[in-house]
N, C-alpha and C positions, 0 to 999 in steps of 0.2 A: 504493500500500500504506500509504505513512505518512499519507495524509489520513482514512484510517479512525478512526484514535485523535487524531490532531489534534484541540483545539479550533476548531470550523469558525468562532470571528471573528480568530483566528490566521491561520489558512492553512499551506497546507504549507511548509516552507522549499525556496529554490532550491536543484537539484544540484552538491555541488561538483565538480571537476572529478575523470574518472574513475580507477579504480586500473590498475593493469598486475596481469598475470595471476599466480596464487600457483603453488607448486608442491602438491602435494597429500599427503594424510596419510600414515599407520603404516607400517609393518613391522612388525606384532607376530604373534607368534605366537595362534593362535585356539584356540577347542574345537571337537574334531570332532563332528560329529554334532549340532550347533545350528544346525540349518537351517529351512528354513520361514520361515511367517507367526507374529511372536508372536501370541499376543492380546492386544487392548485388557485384558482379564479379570486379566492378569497385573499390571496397574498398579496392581491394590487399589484399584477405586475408580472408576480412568476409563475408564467405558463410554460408547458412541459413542453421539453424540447426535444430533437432525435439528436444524439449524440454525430457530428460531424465529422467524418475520419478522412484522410488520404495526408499523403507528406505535405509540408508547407513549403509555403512557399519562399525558394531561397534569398536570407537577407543581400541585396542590392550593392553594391558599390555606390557610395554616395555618389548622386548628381552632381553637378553646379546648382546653388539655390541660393535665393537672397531670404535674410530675414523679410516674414510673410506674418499677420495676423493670423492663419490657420493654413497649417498643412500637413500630409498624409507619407507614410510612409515608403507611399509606390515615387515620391520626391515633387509631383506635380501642384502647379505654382496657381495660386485665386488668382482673379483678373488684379488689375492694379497694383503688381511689384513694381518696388522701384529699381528701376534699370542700372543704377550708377550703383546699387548693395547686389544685384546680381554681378556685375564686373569682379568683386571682391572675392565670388568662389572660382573665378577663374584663374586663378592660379594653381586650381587641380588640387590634385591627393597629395601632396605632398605636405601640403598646411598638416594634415591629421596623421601623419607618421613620424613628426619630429616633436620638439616641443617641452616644456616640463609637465608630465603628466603625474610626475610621485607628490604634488602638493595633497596634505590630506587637508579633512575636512575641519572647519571651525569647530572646536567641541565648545567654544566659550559659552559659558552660562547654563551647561547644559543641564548640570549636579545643582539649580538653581531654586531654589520655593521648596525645599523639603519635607514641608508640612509648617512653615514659620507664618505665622500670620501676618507680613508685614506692610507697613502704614504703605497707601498712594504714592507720596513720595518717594520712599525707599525702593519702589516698582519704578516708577519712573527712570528712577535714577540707573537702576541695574539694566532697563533697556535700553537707555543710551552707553551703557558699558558694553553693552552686546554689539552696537550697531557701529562701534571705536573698533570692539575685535574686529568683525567682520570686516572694518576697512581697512585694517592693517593687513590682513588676510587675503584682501583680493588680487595681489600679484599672485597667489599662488592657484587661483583658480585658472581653467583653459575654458573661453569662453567656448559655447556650442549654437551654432546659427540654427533658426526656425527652420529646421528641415530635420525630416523624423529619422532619414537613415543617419545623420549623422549624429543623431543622438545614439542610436544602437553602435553606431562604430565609437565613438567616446567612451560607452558603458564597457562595450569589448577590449576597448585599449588599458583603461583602467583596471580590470580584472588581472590583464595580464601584465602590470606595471605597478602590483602593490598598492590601487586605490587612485583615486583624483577627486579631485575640489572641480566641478563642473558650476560654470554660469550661465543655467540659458538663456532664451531670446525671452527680454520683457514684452508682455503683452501677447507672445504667443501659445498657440494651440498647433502641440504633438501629437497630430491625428493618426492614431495606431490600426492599421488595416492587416497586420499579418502576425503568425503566431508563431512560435518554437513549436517544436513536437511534443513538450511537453506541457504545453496551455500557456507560455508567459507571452504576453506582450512585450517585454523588455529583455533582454538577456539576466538569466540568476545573480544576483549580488554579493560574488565572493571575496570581497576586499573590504577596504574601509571608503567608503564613495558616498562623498555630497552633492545633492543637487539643490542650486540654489536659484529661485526663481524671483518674479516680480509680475504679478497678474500674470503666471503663467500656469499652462494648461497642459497635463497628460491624460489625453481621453481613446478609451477603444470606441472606431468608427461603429454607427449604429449597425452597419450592414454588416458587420464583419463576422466572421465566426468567434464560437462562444471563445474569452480567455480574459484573464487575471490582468492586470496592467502591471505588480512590480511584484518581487518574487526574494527573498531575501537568504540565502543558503546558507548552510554552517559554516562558522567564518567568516562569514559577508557583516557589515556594518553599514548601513545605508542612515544616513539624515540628510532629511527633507527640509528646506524651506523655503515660504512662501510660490509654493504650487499647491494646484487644482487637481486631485487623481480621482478622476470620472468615468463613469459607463465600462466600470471592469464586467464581467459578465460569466460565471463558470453554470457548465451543463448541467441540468436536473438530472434526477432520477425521475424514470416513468415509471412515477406510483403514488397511490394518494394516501396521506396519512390521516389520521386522527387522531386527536390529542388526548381527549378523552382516553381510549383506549391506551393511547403508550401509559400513560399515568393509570389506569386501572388497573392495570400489572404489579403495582406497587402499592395499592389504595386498595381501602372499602369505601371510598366516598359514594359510592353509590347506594352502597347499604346504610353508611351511616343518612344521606338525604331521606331516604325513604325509610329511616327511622324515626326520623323527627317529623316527619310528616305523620307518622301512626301515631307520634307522642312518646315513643319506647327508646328519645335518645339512649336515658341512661342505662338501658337493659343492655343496648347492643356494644356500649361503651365496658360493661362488667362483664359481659362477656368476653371482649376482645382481649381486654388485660388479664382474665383468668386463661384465656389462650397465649398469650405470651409468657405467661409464668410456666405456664405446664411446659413450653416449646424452648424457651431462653432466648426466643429471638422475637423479632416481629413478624406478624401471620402473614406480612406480605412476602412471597420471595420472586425473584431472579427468573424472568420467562425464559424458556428454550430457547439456547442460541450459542452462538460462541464461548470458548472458555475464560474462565476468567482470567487465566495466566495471562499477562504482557509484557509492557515492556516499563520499565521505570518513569520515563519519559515517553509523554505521548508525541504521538505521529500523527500528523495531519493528513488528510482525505485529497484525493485529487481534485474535488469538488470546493475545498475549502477559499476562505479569502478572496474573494472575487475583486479587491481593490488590492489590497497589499498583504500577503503573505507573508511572516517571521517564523522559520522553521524551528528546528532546535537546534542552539547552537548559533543562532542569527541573532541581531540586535537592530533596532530602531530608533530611532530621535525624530520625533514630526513635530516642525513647527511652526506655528504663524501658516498652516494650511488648511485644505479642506478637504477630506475624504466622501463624496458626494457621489448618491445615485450608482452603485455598484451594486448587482444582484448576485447572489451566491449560490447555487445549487448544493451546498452543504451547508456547512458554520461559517458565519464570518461575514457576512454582506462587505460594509467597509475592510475591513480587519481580521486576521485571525491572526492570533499570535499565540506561536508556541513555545518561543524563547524570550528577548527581554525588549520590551517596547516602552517608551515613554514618547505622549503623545501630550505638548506643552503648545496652550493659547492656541488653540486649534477646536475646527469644527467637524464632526463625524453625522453627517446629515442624508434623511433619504435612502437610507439603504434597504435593502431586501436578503434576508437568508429563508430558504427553503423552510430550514430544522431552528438551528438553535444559532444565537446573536445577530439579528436582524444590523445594528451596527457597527459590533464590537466582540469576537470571540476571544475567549483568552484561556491556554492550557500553560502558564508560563508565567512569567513573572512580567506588570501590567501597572503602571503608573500613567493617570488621567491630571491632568491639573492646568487651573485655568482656563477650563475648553468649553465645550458643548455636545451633548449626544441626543440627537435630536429626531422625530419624524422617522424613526427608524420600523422595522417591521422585520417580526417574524414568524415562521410556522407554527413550530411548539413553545419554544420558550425563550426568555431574554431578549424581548423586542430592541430596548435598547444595549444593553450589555449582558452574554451570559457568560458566565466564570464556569465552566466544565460542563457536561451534558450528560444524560441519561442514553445508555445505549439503543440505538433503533436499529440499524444492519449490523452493527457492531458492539463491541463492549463499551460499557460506559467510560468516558474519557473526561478524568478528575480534573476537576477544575486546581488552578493555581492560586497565585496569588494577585489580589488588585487591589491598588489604591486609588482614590477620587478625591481630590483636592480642590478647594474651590472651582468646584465642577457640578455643570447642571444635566441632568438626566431628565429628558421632558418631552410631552407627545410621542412616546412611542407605543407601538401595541402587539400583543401575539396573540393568538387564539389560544393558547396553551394557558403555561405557567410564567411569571416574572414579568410584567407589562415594562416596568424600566429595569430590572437589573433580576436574574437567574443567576444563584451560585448555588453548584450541586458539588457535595467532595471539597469544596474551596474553603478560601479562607479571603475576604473581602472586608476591607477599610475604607469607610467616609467621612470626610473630615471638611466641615465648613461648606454641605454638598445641599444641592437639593434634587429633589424627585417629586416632579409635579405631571399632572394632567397626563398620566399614564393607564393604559388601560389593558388588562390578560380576559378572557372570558373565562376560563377556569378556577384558577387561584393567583394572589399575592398580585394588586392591580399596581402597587408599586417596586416592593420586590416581595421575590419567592427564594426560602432556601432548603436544600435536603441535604443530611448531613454535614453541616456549615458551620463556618466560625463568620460571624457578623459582629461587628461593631459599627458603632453611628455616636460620629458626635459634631456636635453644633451643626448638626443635619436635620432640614424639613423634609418633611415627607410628607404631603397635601394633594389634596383633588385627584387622586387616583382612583381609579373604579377597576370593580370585577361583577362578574353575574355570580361568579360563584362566593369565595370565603376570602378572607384577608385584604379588604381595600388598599390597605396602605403595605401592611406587611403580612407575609404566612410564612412562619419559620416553623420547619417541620422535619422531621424521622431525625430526630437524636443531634438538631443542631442547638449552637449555644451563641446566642444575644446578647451583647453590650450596647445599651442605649442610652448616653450621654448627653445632658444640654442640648439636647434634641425635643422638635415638635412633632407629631402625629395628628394632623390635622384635616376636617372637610374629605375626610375619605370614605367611598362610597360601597357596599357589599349586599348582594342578594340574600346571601345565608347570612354565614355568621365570620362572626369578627371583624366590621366594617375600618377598623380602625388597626387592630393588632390582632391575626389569629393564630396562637400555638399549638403546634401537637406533637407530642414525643418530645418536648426539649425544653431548655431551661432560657429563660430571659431576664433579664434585670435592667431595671430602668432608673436612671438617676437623675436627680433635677432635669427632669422631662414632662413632656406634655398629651396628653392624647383627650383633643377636645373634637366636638362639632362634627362625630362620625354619624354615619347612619347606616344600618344595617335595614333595608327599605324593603324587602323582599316579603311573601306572606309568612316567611319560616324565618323573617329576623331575629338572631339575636344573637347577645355580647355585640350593640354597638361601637363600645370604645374596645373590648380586650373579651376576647374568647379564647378558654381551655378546653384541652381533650388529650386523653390517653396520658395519663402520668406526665402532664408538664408542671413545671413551676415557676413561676414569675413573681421576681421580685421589684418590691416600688419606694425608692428612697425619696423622699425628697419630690414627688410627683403628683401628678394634679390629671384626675380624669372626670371632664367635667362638660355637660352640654350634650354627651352623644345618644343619640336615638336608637330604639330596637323594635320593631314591630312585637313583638311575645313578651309577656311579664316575665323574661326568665334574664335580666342582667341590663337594662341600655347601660348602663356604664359598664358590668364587670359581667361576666358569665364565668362561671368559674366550675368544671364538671365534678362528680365526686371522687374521682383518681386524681385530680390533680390539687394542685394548692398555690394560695395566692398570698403573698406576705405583704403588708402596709406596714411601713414604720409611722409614728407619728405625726410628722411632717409632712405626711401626704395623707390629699382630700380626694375624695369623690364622693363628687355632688353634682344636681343640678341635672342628671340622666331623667331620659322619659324611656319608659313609664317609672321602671326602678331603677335604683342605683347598681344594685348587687345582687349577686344568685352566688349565694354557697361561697361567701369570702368573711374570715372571720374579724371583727371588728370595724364593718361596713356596715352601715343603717340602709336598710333597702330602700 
């Protein structure tokens, strides 16, 4: 699988030795009556495609070309060059075989904002430090004219020259019409190679056959700045999923809906936990398929990253860019990263994945800061970002680690689980973040986690919706929650836990907020904070207050009989309709 997207004078790396088996996902409550085949149709965008084969077609010998507002890799010129910047390639191939091509790339400022909150000014000031490096730095870049072969002959010279500082043409558009044999629009990034733009553009042509725009190999060090990497595109799979179903492999949410519908939540609840005591595990397990042995580090899909790929072993720096409108037939729409990415005052906008991270996939180590993840879309889970994924052809592939640093997660959606952020197996950090106007139809409309390490501080989390459970958040199968100076707010849920829903795992919340949720559905309830299955949630210092439930059974707190809910003194809840509390001890209902 991983030799697909390998650089083939690389090779694939040997297996390390294998894993021992996981236990497998949710409990969450589900929507009744979501059943079937989705469609592809519903992804906005990713309609199935027939996989396109025959050799490509071989990269060109640059043209003669003047810098052009837009051009295409076959070298041909829009009306309106100017004739005296065509003269200037006429001094032939020669310009692109000499030259200093070993300038590496500016790394200044790169180790910059690492979680420090600092004043306006002291930002200002470091990006005018930035913009002193970079001009000290521009002898050593080799400029690269509007013209697309010569940008694939730059990236090729540099590979074989230990890396280059590349300046392209401001204002232009690298319109990519042809592919490698192995899906890249660009050649693989085996060196240490900057590209540094100004309002410029690398877009795959709409006609073109399906392929990825940049490709980042082991070894390879690629940073981006100030470019556009648009309309990357990898092949579907012909077959329709449903989300439902992946997640009911792992879940009784269907039992549990249509328990609470009969009234017998808590029968089917004492049942479940006397079936995991008799078992030592959780009654869900692990559907037919693949072994569980792998590999230490995951291996991305030939389908993954439809804008920029970071294999294992690759590393990334994007910034002051836009990763836009790239569709992924696997993980990854914008992004998949399976080795080390930081992506700094940048926008990750519009994207599409098939399965899982409609903007942002990540199996690797993932630093967001100062950015935006926006308008994103995905099939099953992690519209905006997901951190590892639940197996569907394959084994489950554990999420890594990610940080979100004054960084906003917003409008994006999946039919699945995680409307703004999926982490399955991971471990994910927010720090000064928000997460708004995001929407899952199943669970967790702002995030969703399964077996996870979460923390959130001085992070909102508002206006997210789901039809199913956890508006804002649904931490679930044996994860654990750090929720700090953080708000939980105006989040919206059909069942339960419109604001926070738990199952299997422990939360704590500290000088935090979970106000004005609404659990609006006929079978609302735990407005603000719903348990189930032996979780426990702890509340220091915190305030739940204002949120709605359709059922007398919690608008502020639902709290089930396996599980338990701690208040210290300094935290209130009040002010819930119709009651405050259901089964939390030293709560006035």
């Amino acid at each position: 699988m991983s030799s697909d997207v390998t650089n083939p004078d690389g090779g694939a790396a040997p297996a390390p030795p294998p894993r021992s088996g996981r236990r497998k996902l949710w409990v969450a409550a589900g929507v009744a009556g979501l059943t079937g085949v989705v469609a592809l149709a519903a992804l906005g965008g990713l309609a199935a495609r027939d996989d396109k084969s025959g050799a490509p077609d071989r990269l060109s010998d640059a043209q003669s070309s003047a810098p052009k507002q837009n051009v295409s890799d076959a070298g041909k010129a829009e009306a309106g060059d100017d004739e005296n910047a065509r003269g200037e390639d006429a001094k032939g191939e020669d310009d692109w075989a000499g030259g200093d091509w070993s300038g590496q790339g500016d790394r200044a400022g790169q180790d910059r904002d690492k979680g420090k909150d600092d004043k306006g000014k002291d930002e200002d000031r470091k990006d005018e430090d930035r913009k002193d490096e970079d001009r000290k730095h521009d002898d050593r870049a080799k400029e690269v004219p509007c013209n697309t072969d010569k940008l694939i002959q730059a990236l090729v010279f540099a590979n074989d020259n230990h890396g280059a500082t590349l300046q392209l043409a401001k204002h232009c558009t690298y319109n990519l019409t042809r592919t490698d044999e192995f899906g890249n629009g660009l050649p693989v990034i085996t060196e240490d190679v900057t590209l540094k733009g100004d309002d410029t553009k690398i877009v795959r042509d709409a006609t073109a056959d399906d392929f990825r725009i940049l490709n980042v190999g082991p070894g390879g060090h690629l940073t981006i700045k100030g470019l556009t990497i648009k309309g990357g595109q990898t092949t579907e799979r012909r077959v329709s999923v449903d989300p439902a179903t992946v997640w009911s492999r792992y879940s009784n949410s269907v039992q549990a809906t249509a328990a609470a519908k009969a009234g017998n939540l808590a029968s089917l609840e004492a049942d479940t936990v006397k079936a995991r005591a008799k078992a030592g595990t959780a009654p869900a397990t692990k559907p037919a398929g693949p072994s569980d042995a792998g590999t230490l580090v995951e291996e991305p899909e030939v389908n993954d990253g439809a804008g920029i790929l970071v294999q294992p072993g690759g590393r990334a720096d994007i910034e002051y860019s836009e990763i836009v409108r790239n569709q992924s037939g696997g993980k990854g729409g914008g992004l998949a990263n399976f080795g080390q990415t930081r992506i700094s005052k940048s926008t990750v906008a519009e994207n599409t994945a098939f399965l899982y991270g409609g903007g942002i996939f990540n199996a690797g180590v993932l630093q967001v800061d100062e950015s935006k993840v926006r308008d994103n879309e995905a099939g099953i889970g992690g519209g905006g970002v997901a951190n590892g994924a639940p197996g569907i052809f394959a084994d489950d592939v554990d999420g890594g680690s990610v940080w979100l640093y004054k960084t906003e997660v917003t409008g994006n959606k999946t039919i699945g689980f995680g409307g703004g952020i999926l982490d399955v197996e991971g471990d994910t950090k927010l720090d000064d973040a928000k997460v708004t106007d995001n929407t899952a139809v199943l669970a967790g409309g702002g995030i969703a986690t399964a077996d996870s390490q979460l923390t959130l501080k001085h992070t909102t989390v508002a206006k997210n919706s789901t039809v199913g459970v956890g508006g804002g958040l649904a931490i679930a199968f044996d994860s654990v929650a750090t929720i700090e100076d953080s708000s939980i707010r105006d989040n919206v849920a059909g069942f339960f836990g419109a604001g926070l829903f738990v199952e299997d795992s422990t939360v704590t919340l500290r000088k935090s907020e979970v106000v004005d949720n609404r659990a609006i559905g006929p079978l609302g309830i735990g407005g603000g904070i719903f348990t189930i299955f032996g979780s426990t949630v702890t509340l220091t210092e915190t305030k739940v207050v204002g949120n709605v439930a359709t059922l007398r059974l919690g608008g502020g707190i639902f709290n089930s009989p396996s599980s338990e809910v701690r208040l210290d003194d300094k935290s209130a809840v009040k002010g819930n309709r119709p009651t405050n509390c259901f089964n939390v001890p030293g709560c006035f209902a």
